[in-house]
Backbone as CSV, one residue per row, in Angstrom:
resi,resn,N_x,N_y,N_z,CA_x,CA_y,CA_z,C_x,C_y,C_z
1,UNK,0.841,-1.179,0.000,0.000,0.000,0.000,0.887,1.244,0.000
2,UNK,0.449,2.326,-1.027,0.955,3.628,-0.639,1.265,4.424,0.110
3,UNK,2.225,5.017,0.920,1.953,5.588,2.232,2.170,7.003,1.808
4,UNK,2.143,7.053,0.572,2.322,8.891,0.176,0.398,9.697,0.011
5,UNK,-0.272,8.815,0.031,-2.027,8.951,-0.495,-2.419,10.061,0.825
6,UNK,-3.284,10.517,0.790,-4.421,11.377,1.622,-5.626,12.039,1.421
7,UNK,-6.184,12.256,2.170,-7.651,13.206,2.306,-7.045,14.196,3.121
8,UNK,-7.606,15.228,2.121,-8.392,16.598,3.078,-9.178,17.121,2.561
9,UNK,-9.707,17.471,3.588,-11.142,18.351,3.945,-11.157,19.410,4.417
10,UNK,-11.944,20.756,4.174,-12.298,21.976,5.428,-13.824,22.080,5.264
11,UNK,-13.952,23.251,6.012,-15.073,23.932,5.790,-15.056,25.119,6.051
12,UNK,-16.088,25.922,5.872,-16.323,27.619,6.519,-16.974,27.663,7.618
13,UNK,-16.872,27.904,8.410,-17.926,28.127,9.315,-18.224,29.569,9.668
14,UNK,-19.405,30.066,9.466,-20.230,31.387,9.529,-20.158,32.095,10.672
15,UNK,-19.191,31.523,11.747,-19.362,32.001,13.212,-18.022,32.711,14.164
16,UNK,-17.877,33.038,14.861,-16.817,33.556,15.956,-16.403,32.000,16.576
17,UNK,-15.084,32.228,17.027,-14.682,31.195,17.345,-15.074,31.241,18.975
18,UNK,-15.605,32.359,19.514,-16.507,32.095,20.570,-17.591,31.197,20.847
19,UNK,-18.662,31.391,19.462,-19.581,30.669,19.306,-20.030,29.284,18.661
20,UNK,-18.205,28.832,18.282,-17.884,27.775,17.891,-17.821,26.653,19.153
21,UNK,-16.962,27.326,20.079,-16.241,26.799,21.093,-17.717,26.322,22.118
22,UNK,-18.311,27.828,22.147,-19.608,27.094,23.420,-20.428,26.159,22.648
23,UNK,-20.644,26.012,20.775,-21.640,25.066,20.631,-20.909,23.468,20.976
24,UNK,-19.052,23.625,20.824,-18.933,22.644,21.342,-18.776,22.164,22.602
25,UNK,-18.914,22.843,23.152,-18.680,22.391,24.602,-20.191,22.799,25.791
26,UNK,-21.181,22.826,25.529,-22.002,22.977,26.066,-22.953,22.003,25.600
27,UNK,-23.811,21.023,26.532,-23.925,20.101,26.937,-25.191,20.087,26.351
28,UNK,-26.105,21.075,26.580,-27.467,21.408,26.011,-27.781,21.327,24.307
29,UNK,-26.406,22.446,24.231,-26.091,22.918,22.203,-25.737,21.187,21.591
30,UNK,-24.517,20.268,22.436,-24.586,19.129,21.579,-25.542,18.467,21.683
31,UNK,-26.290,18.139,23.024,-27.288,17.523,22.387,-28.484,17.954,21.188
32,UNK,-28.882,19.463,21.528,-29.617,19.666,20.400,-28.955,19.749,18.689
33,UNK,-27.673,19.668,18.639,-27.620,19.398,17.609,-26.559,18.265,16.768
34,UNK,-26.535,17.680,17.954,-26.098,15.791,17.515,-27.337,15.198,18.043
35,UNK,-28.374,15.201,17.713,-29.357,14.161,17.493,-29.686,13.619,19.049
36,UNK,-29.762,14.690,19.901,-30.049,13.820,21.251,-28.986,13.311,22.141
37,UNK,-27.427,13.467,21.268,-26.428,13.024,21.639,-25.836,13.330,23.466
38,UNK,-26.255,12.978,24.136,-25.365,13.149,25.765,-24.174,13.488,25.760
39,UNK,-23.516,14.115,26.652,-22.056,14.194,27.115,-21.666,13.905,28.391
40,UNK,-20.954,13.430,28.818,-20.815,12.442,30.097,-18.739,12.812,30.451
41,UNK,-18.348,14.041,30.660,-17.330,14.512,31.003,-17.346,15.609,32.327
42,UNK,-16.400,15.722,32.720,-16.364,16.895,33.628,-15.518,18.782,33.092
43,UNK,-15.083,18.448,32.050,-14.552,19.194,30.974,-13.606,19.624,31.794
44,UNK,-12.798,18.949,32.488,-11.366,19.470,33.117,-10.449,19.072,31.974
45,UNK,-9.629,19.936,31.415,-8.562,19.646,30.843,-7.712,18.140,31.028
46,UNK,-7.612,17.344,30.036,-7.247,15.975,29.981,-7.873,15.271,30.619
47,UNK,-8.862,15.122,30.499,-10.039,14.751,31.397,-10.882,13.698,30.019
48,UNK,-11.546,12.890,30.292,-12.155,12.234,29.045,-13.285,12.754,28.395
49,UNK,-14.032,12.655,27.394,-15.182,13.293,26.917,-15.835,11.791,26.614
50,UNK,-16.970,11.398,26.798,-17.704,10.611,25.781,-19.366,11.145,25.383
51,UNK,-18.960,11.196,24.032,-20.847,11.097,23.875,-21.322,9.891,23.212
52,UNK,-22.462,10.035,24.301,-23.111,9.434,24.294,-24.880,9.124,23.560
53,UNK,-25.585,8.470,22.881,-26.961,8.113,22.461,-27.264,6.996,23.590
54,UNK,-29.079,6.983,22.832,-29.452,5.682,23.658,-29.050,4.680,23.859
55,UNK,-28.299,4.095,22.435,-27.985,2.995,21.858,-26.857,2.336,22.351
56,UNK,-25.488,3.255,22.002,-24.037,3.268,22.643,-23.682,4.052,22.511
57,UNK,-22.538,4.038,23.158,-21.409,5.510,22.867,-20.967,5.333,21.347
58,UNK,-21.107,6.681,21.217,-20.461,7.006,19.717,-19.269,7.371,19.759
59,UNK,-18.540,8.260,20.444,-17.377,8.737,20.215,-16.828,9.021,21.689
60,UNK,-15.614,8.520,21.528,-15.120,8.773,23.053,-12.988,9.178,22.792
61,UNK,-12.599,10.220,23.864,-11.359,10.517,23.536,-10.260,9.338,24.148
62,UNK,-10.972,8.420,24.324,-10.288,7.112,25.241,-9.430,6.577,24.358
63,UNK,-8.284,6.452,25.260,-7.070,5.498,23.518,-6.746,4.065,24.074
């Protein structure tokens, strides 16, 4: 396999990086706009994040 290959991606986003930062990190904003999605952290720096659905966890910073 190639190891020279890649993706990238961006985007624009229409907003202040103020109002970037609280939609990510406020608990209310992800759930309303990940689908119901929970957050289950204490947001201390190096601290873990997982969100969470009904179903299972979707994404977690756990290695």
């Amino acid at each position: 396999m190639r190891q020279d290959l890649f993706v990238s991606k961006s985007i624009v986003i229409h907003a202040s990086a103020f109002k970037v930062w609280t939609v990510l990190t406020n608990s209310e904003l992800i759930k309303e706009f990940l689908y119901g999605t929970e957050t289950a952290t204490t947001w201390e720096q190096g601290k873990n994040i997982y969100f969470l659905n009904i179903s299972h966890i979707l994404m977690s910073n756990n290695r």
